[in-house]
Backbone atoms as SQL, in Angstrom:
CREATE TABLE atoms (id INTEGER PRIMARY KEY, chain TEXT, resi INTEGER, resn TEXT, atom TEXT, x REAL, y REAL, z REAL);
INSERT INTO atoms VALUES
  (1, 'A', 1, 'UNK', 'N', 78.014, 88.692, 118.019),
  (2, 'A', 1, 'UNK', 'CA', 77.301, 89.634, 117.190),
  (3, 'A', 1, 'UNK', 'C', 77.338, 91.022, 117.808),
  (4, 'A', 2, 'UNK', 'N', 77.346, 91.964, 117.216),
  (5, 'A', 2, 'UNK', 'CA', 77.577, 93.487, 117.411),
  (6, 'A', 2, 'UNK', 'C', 76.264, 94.272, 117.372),
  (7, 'A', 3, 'UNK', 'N', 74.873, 93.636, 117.717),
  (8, 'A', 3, 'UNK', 'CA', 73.808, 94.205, 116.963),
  (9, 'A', 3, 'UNK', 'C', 73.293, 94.539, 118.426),
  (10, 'A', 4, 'UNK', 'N', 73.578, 94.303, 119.610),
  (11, 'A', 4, 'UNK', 'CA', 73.379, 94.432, 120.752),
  (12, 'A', 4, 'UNK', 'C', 73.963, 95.669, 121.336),
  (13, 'A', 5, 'UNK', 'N', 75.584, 95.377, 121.050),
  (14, 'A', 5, 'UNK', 'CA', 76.638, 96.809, 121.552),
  (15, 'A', 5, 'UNK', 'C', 76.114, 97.958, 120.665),
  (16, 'A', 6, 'UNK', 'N', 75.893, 97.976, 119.317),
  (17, 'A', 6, 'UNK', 'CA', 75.289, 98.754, 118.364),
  (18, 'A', 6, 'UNK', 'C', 74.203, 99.625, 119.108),
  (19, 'A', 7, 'UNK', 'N', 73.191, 98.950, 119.190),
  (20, 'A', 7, 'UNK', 'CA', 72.406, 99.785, 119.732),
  (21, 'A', 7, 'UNK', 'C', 72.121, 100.394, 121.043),
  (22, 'A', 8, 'UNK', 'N', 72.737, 99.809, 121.785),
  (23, 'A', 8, 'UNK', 'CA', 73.559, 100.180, 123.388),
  (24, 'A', 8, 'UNK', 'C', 74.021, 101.284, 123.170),
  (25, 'A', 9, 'UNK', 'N', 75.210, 101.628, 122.354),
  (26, 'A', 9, 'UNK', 'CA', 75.754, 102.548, 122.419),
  (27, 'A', 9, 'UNK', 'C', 74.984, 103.749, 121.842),
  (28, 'A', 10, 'UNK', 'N', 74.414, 103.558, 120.677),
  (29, 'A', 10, 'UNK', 'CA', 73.622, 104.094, 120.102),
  (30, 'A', 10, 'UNK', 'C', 72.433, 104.912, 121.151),
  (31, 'A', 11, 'UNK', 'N', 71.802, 104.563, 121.871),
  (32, 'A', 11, 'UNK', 'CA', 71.274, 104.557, 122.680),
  (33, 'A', 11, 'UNK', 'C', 71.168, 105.664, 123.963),
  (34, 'A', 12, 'UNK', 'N', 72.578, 105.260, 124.198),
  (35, 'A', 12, 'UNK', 'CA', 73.602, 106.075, 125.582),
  (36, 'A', 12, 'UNK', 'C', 73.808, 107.690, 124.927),
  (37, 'A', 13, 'UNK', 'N', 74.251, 107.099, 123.405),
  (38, 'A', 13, 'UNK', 'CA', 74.538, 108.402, 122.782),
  (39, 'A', 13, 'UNK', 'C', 73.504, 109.343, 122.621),
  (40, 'A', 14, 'UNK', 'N', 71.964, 108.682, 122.446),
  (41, 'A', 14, 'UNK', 'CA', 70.903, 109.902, 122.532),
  (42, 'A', 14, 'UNK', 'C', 70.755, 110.741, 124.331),
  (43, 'A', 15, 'UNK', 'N', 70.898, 109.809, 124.773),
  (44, 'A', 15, 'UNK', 'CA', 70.895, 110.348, 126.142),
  (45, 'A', 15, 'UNK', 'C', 72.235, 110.893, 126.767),
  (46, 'A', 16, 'UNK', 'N', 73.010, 110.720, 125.775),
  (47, 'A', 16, 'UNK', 'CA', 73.856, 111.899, 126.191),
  (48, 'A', 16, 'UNK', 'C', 74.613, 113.014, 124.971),
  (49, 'A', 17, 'UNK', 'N', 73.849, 113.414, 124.537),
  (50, 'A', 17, 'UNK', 'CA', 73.707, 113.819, 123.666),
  (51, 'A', 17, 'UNK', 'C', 75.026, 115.129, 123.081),
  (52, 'A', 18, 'UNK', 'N', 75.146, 115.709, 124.303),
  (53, 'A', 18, 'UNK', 'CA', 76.441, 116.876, 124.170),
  (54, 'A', 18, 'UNK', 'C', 77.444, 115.868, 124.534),
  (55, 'A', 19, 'UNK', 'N', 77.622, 114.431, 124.478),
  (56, 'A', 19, 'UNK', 'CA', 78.537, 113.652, 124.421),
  (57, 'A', 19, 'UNK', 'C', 79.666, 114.525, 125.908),
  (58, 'A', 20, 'UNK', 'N', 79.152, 114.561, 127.296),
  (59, 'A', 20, 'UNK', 'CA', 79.784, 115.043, 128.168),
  (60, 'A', 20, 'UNK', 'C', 80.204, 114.045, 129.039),
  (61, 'A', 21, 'UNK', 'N', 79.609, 112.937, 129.121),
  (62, 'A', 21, 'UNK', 'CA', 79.416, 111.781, 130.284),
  (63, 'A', 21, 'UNK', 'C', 79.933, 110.529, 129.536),
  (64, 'A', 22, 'UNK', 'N', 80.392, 110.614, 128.204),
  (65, 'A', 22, 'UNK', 'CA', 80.593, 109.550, 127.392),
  (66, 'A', 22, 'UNK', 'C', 79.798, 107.927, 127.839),
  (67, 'A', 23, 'UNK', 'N', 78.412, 107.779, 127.472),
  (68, 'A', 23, 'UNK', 'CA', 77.985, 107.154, 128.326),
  (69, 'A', 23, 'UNK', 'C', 78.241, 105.858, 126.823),
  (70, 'A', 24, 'UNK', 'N', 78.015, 106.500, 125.866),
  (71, 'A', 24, 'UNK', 'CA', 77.718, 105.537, 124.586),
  (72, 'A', 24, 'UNK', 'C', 79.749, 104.954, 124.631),
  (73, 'A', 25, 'UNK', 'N', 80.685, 105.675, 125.018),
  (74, 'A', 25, 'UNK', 'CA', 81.942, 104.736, 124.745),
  (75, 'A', 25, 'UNK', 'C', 82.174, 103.584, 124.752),
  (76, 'A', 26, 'UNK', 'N', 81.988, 102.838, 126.373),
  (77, 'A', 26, 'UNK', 'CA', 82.104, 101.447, 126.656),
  (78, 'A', 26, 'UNK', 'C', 81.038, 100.555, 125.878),
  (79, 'A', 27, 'UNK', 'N', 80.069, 100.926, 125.347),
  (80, 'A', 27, 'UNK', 'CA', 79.576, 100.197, 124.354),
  (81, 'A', 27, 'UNK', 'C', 80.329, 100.440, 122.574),
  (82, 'A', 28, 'UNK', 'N', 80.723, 101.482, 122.178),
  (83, 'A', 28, 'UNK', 'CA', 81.360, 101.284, 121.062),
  (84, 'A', 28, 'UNK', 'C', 82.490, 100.687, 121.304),
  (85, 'A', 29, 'UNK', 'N', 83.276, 100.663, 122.273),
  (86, 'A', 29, 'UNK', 'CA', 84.601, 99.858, 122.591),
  (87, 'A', 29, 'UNK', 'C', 83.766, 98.512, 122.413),
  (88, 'A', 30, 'UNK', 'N', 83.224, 97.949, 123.104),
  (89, 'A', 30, 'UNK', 'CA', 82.469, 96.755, 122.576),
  (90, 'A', 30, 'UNK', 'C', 82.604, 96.216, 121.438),
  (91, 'A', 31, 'UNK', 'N', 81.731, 97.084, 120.926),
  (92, 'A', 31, 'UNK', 'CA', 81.556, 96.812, 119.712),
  (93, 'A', 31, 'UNK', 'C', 82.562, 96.228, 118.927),
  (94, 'A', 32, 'UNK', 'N', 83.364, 97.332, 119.123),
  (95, 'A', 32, 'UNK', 'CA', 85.047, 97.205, 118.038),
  (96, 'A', 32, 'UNK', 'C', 85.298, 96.069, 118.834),
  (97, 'A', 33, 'UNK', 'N', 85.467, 95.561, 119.618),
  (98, 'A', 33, 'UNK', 'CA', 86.033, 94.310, 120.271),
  (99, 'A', 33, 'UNK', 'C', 85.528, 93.279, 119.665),
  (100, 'A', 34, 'UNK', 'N', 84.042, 93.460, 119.416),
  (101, 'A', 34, 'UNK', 'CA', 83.303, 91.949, 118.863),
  (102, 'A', 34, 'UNK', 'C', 83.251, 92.130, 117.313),
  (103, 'A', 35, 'UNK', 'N', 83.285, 93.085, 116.433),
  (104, 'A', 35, 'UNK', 'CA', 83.055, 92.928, 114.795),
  (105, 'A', 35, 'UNK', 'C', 84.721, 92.983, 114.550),
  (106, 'A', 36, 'UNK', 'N', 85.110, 93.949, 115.039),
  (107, 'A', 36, 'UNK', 'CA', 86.026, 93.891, 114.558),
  (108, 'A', 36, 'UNK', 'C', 87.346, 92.464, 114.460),
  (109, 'A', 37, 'UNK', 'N', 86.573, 91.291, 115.038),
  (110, 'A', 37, 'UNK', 'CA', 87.680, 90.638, 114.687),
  (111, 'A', 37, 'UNK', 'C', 87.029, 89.438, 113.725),
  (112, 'A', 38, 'UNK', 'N', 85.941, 90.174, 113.131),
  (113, 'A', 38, 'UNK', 'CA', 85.286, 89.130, 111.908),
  (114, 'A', 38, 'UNK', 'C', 85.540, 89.741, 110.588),
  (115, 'A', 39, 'UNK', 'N', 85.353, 88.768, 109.736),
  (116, 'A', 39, 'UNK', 'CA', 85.192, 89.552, 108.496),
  (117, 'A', 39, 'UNK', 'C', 84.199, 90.355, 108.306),
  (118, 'A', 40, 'UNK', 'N', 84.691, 91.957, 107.656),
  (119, 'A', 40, 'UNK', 'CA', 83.321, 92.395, 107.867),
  (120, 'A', 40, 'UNK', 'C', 82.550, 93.149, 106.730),
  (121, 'A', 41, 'UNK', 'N', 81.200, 93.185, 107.203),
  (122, 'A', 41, 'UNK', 'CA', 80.079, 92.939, 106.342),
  (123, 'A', 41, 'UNK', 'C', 80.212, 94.314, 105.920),
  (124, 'A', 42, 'UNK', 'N', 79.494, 95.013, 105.050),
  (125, 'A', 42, 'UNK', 'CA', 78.813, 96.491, 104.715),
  (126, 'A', 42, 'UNK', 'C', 78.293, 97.599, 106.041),
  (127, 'A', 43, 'UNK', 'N', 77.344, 96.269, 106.797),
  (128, 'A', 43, 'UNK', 'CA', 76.836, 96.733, 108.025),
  (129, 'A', 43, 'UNK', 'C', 78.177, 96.835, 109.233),
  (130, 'A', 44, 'UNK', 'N', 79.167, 95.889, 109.433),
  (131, 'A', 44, 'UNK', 'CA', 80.324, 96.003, 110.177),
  (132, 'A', 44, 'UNK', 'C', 81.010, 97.410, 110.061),
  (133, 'A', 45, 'UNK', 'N', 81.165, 97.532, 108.736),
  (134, 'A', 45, 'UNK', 'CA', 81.831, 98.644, 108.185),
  (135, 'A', 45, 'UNK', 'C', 81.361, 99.881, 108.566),
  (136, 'A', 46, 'UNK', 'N', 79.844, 100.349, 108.647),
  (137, 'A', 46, 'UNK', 'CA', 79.522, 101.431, 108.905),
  (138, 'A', 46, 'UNK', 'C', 79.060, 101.722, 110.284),
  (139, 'A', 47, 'UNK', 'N', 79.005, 100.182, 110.925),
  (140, 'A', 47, 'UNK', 'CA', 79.197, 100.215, 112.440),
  (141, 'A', 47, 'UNK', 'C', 80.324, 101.023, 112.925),
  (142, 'A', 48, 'UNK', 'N', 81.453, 100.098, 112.289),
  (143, 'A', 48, 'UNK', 'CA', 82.800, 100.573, 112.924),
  (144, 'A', 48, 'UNK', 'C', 83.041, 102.054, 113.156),
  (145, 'A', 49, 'UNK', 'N', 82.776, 102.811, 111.401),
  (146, 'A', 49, 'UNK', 'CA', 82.904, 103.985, 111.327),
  (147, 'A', 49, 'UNK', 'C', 82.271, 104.588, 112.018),
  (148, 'A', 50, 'UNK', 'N', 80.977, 104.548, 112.412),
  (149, 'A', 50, 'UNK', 'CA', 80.375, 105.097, 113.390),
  (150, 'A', 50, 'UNK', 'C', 80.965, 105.252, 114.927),
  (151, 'A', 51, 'UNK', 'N', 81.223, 104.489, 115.342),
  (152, 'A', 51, 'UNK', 'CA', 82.433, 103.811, 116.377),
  (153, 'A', 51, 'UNK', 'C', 83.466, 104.503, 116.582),
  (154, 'A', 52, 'UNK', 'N', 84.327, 104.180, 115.661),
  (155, 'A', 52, 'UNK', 'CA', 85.761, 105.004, 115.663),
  (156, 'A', 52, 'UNK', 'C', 85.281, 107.102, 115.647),
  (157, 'A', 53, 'UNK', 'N', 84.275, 107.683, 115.185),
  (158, 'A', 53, 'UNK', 'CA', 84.000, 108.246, 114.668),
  (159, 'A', 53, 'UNK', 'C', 83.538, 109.278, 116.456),
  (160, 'A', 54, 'UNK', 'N', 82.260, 108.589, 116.707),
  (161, 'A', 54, 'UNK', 'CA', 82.297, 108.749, 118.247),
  (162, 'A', 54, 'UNK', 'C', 83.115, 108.628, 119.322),
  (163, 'A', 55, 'UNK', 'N', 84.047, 107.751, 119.246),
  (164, 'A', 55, 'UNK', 'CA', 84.868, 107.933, 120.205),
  (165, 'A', 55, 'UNK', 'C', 86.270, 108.944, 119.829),
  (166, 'A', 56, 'UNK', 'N', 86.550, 109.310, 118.669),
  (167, 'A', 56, 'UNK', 'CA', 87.570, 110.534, 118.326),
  (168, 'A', 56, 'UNK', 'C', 86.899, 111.510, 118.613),
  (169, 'A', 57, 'UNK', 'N', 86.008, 112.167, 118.853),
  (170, 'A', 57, 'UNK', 'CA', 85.337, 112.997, 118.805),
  (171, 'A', 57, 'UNK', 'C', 84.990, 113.504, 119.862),
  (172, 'A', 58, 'UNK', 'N', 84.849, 111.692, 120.938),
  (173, 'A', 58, 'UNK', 'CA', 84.614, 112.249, 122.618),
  (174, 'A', 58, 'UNK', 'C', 85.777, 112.446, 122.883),
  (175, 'A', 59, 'UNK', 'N', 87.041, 111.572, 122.674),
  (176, 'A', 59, 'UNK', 'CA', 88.831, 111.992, 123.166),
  (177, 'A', 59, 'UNK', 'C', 88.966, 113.569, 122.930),
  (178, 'A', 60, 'UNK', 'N', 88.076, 113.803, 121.416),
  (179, 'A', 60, 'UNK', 'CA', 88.922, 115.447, 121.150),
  (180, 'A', 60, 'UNK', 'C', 88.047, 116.248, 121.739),
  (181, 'A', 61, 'UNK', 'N', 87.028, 116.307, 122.069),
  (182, 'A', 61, 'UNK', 'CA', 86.100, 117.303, 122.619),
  (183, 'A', 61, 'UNK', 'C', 85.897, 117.596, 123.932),
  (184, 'A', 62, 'UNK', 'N', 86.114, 115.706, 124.270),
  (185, 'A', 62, 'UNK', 'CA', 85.577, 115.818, 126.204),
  (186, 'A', 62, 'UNK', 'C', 86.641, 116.345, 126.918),
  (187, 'A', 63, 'UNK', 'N', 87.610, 114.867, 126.294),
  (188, 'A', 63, 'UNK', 'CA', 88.772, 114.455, 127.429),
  (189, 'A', 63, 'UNK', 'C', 89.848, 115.346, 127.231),
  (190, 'A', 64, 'UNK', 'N', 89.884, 115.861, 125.348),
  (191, 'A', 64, 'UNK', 'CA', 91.257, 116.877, 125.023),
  (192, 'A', 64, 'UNK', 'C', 92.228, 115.741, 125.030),
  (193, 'A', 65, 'UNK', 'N', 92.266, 114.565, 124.707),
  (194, 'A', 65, 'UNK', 'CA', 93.567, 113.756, 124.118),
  (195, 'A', 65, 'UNK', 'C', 93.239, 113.943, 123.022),
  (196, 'A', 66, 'UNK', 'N', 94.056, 114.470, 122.468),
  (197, 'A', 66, 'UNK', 'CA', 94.432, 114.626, 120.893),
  (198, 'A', 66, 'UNK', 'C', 95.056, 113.427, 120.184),
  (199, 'A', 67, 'UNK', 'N', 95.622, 112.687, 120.660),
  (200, 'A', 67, 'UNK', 'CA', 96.702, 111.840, 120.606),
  (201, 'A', 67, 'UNK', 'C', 95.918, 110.439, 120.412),
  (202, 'A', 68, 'UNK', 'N', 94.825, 110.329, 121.190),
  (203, 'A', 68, 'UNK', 'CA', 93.973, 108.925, 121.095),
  (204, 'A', 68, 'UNK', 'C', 92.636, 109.194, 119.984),
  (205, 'A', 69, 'UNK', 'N', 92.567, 110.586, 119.760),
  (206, 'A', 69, 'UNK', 'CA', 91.081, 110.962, 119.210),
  (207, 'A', 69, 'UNK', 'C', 91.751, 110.704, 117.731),
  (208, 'A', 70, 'UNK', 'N', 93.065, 111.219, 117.677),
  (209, 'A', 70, 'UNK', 'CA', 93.857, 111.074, 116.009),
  (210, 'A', 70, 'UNK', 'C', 93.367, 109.105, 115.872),
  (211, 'A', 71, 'UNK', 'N', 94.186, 108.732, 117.098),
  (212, 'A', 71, 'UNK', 'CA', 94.502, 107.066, 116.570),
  (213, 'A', 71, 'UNK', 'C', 92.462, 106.685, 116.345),
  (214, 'A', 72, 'UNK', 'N', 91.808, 106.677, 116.808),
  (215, 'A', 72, 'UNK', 'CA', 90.272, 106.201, 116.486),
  (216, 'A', 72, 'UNK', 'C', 90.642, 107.021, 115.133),
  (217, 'A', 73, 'UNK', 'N', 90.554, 108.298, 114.940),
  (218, 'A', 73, 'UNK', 'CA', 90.045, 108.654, 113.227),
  (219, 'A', 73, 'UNK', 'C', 91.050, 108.210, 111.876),
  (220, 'A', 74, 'UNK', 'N', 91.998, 107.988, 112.430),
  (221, 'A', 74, 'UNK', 'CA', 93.243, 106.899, 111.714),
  (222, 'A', 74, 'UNK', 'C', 92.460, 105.379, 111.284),
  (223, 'A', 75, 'UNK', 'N', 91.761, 104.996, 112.503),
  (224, 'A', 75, 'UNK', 'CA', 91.143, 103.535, 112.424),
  (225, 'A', 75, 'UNK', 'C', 90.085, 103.666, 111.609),
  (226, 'A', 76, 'UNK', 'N', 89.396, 104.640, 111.624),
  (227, 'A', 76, 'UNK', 'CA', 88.167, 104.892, 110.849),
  (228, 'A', 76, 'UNK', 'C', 88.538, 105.397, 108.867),
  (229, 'A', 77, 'UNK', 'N', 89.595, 105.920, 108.883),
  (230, 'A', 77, 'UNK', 'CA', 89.897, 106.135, 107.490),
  (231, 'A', 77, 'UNK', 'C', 90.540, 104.935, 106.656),
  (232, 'A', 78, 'UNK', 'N', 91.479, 103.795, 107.837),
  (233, 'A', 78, 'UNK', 'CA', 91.325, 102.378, 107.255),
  (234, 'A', 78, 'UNK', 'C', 89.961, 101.533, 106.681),
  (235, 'A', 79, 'UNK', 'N', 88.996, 102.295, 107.183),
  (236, 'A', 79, 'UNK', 'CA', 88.105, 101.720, 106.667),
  (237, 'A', 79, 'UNK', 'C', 87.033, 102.730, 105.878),
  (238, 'A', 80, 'UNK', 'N', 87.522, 103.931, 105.555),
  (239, 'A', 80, 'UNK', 'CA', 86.493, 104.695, 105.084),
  (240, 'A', 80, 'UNK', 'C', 88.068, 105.663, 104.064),
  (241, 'A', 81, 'UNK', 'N', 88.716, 105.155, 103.557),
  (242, 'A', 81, 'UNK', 'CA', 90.051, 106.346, 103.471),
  (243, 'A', 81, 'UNK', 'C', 89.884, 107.656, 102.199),
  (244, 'A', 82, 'UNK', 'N', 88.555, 107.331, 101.544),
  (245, 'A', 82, 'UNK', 'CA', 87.893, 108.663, 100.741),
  (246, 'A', 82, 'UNK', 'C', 87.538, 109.851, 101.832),
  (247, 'A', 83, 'UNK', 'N', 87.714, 109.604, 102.624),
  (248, 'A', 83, 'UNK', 'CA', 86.778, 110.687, 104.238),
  (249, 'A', 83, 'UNK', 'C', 87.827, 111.812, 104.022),
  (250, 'A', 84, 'UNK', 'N', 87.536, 112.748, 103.216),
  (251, 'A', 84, 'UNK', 'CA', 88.274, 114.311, 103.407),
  (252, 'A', 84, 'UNK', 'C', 88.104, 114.748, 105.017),
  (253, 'A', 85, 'UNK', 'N', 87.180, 114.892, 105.395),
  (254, 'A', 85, 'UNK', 'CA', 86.346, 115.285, 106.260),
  (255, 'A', 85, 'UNK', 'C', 87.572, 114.791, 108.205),
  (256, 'A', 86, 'UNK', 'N', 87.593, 113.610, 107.569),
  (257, 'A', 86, 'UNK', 'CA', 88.193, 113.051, 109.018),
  (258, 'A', 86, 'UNK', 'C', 89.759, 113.108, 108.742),
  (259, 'A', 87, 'UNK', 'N', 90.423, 113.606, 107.610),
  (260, 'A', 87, 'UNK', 'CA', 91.368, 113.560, 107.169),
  (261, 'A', 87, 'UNK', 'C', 91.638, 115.412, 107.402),
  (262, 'A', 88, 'UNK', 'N', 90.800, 115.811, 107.278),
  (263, 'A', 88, 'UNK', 'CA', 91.359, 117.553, 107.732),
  (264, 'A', 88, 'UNK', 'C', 90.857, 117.601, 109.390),
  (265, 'A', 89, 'UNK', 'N', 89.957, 116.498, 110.061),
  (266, 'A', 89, 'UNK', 'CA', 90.280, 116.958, 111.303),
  (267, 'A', 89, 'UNK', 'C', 91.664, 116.198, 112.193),
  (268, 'A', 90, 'UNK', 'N', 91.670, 115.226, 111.424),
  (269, 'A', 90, 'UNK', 'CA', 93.073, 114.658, 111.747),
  (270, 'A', 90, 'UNK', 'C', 94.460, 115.548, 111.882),
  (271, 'A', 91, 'UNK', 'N', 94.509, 116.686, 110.442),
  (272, 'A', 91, 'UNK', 'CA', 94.902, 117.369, 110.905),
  (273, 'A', 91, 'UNK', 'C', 94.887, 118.660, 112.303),
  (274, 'A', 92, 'UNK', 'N', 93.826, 119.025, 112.184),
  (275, 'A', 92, 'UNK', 'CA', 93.479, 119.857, 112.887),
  (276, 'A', 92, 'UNK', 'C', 93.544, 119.448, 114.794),
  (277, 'A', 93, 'UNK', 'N', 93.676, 118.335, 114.704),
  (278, 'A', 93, 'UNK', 'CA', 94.243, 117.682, 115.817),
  (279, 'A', 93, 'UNK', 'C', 95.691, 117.430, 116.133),
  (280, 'A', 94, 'UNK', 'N', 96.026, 117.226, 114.722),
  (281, 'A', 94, 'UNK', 'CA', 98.007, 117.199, 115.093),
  (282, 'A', 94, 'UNK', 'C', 98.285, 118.622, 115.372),
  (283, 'A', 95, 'UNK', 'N', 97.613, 119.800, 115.106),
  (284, 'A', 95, 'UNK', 'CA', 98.091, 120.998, 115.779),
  (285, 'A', 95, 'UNK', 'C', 97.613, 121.359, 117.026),
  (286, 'A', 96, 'UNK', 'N', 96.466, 120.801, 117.261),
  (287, 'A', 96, 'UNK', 'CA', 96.497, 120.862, 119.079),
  (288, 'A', 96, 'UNK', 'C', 96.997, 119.974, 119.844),
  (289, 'A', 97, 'UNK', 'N', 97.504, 118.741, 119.345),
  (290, 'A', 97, 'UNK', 'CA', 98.219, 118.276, 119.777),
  (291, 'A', 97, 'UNK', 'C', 100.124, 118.468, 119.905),
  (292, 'A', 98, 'UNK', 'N', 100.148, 119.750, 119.086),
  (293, 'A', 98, 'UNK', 'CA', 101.409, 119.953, 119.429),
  (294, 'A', 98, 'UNK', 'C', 101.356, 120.998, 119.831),
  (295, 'A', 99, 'UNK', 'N', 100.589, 121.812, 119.917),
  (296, 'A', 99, 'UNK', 'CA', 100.914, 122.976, 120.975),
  (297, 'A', 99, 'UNK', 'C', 100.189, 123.004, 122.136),
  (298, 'A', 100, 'UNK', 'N', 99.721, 121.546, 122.789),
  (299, 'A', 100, 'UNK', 'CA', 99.434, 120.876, 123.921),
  (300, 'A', 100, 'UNK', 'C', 100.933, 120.406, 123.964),
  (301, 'A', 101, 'UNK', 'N', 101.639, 119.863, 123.482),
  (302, 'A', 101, 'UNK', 'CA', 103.240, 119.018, 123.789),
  (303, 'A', 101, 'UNK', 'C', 104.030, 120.422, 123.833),
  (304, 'A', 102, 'UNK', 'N', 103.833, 121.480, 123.148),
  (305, 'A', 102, 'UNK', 'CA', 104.790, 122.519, 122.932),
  (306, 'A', 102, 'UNK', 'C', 104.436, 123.161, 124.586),
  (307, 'A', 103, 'UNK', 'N', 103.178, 123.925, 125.358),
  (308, 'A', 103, 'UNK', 'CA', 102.953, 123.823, 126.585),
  (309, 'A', 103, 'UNK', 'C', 103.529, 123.449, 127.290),
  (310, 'A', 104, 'UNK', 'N', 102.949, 121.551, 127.427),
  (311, 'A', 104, 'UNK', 'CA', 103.717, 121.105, 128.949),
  (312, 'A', 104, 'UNK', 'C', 104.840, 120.922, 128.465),
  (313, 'A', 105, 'UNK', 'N', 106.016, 121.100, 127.667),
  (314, 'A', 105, 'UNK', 'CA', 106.691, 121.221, 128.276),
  (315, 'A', 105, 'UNK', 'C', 107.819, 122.473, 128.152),
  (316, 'A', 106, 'UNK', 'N', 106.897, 123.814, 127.797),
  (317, 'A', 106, 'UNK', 'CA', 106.868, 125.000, 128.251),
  (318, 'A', 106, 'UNK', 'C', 106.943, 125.037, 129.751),
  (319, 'A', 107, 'UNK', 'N', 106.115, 124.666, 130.527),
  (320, 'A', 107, 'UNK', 'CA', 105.623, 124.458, 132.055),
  (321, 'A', 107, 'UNK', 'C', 106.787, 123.464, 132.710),
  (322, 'A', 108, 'UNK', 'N', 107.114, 122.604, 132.068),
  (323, 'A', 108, 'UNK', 'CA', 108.389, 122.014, 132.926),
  (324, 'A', 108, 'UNK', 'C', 110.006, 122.882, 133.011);
């Protein structure tokens, strides 16, 4: 059951609130580990999105992988694929992600 990692993460995420320390991740990774391999409910569904949703968000904000923050909001529009919203930052990530690739290897 996911109702444990849910609020774990949930949790981590108030206390870390500018999402700097990613404390709520290893519990949404959880999560996705345990619902995601059930059939899933209404509540699964908006778990997940929540999930995928937070962790694109810590890749694009904290860490600056563009590249892993796309693949979570990719996972999240499989299950939400009306989302304008995660669909223009998707874009907005394939362009920092290529003029992060256009850079390094400017620098090499």
């Amino acid at each position: 059951q996911g109702f444990g990692y849910y609020w774990r993460a949930r949790s981590n995420a108030v206390l870390d609130s500018a999402v700097e320390k990613g404390l709520a991740v290893p519990h949404y990774v959880k999560l996705i580990e345990v619902i995601g391999k059930d059939t899933l409910t209404s509540t699964d569904k908006k778990w997940l999105k929540e999930a995928y949703g937070y962790l694109g968000s810590y890749e694009a904000n904290t860490e600056k992988d563009y590249p892993e923050a796309i693949s979570y909001f990719e996972k999240l529009l499989e299950i939400d694929p009306s989302n304008e919203t995660v669909v223009k930052n998707i874009r907005i990530l394939e362009k920092y992600a290529d003029v992060k690739n256009k850079d390094a290897n400017d620098s090499n």
